[in-house]
C-alpha positions, 0 to 999 in steps of 0.5 A, a space after each residue: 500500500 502506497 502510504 498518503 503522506 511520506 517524508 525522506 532524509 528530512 533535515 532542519 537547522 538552527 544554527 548549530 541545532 539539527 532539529 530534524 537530522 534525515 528523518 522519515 515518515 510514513 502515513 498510510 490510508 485510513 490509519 491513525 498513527 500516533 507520533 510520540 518523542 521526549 521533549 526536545 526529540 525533533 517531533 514538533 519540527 517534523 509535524 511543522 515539515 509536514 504542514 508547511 510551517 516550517 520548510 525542511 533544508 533537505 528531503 523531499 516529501 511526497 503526498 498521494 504520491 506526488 512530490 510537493 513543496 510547502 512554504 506556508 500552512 496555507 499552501 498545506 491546506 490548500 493540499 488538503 492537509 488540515 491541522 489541529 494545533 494545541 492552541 487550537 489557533 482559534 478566536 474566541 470573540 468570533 463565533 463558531 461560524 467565523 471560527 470554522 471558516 475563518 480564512 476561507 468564508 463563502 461569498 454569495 453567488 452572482 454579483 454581490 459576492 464578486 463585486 460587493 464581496 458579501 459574505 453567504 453567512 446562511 449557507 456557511 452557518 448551514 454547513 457548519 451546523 452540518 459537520 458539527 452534528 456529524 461528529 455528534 457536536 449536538 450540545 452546540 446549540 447556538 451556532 453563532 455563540 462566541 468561541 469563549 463561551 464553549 467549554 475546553 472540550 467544545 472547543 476542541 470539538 470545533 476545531 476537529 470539526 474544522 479539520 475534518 470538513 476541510 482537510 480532504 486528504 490528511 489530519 495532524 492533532 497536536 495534543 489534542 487532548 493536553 489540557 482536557 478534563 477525563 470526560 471531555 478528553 474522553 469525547 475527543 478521542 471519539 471524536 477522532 475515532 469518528 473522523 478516520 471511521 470517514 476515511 480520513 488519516 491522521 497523525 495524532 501527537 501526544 504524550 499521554 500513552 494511554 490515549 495513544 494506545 488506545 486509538 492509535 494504529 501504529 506509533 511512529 517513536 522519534 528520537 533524537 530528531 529522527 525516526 527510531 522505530 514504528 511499532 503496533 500497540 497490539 505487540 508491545 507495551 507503554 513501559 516498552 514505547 516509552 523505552 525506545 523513546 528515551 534510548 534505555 531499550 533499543 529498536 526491535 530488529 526489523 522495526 528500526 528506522 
């Protein structure tokens, strides 16, 4: 199977730090792969490579096969790549409409929206409307109640949401779950689980190892800015990920990078 998203011999310097030094990645179709590393490991910068925030000194990456160039978030986007980030990169005076379209509203058809650039607020509140109930977001009762009057578990749905009704091909979530309470970190993992049952992949980072054990597909370790080992949850252990993460065990043989 030809993975969706792959990355080759991936390097990024600051200075005289290698944040990245040749990392690889893989991301097949329908799959959740988690991606964990301690503090300093590279992963950030990789994820950041892989949506056009940051733009790698060497490699390539490649995405349905074709080989692609990003110099923006937007140009990632635009690709089809959408990506929750850990501060959700939302605005909490503006509604959950404007949230959700922000950068990409709809304009009128015809003459008001081309010349006089009126904003089609009906149909966007309609679609907005439609891919929270989707995901099951039916607390949400007010489509157009401002952002900061949400819980942090609504938020987050949101912003998932967002990903989901925009990204065509790929979703990365940034700990997606870091400053959640149990129920409401509950709900988002099933949100998750309900955005790859749509067929969408995505690339959860995260260090809470239960969360990742227990949605993820694969486990992509990263080490040391690069790519040590990807594992199945079903053969091995949190004590044995978190090992190979900080150097005390080394690779199994087959599953190193």
């Amino acid at each position: 199977m030809e993975p969706v998203l792959k990355a080759r011999n991936l390097v990024k310097r600051y200075g005289r730090v290698v944040a990245m030094d040749h990392a690889d990645f893989e991301l097949y179709p329908g799959e959740i792969l988690a991606v964990i590393g301690d503090n300093g490991a590279g992963k950030s910068t990789l994820i950041k490579a892989l949506s056009g925030a940051v733009s790698p000194d060497e490699g390539d990456i490649w995405l349905e096969g074709q080989k692609i160039h990003f110099s923006s978030p937007i140009d990632a986007r635009n690709a089809g790549i959408e990506t929750v980030y850990q501060t959700l990169a939302m605005s909490p005076a503006l509604s959950i409409t404007d949230n959700m379209f922000m950068g990409r509203e709809l304009r009128k058809p015809g003459f008001r929206g081309k010349i006089l650039r009126q904003l089609d607020r009906r149909r966007m509140e309609e679609v907005a409307r439609e891919k929270l109930s989707e995901l099951g977001l039916l607390t949400i009762q007010n489509i157009n109640q401002a952002v900061e009057t949400l819980s942090g578990g609504q938020r987050q749905g949101v912003a998932v949401a967002r990903a989901a009704a925009f990204g065509s091909k790929v979703v990365i979530m940034d700990e997606p779950t870091a400053a959640l309470g149990v129920k409401e970190s509950r709900r988002v993992l099933e949100l998750i689980k309900d955005v790859r049952s749509r067929g969408l992949p995505i690339v959860l980072i995260s260090h809470n190892m239960p969360h990742v054990f227990e949605v993820a597909d694969r486990i992509h370790i990263h080490r040391l800015g690069k790519r040590a080992a990807v594992i199945k949850p079903d053969d091995f252990s949190m004590s044995d990920a978190v090992a190979i993460m900080t150097g005390a065990m080394d690779p199994p043989e087959g599953m190193a990078a």
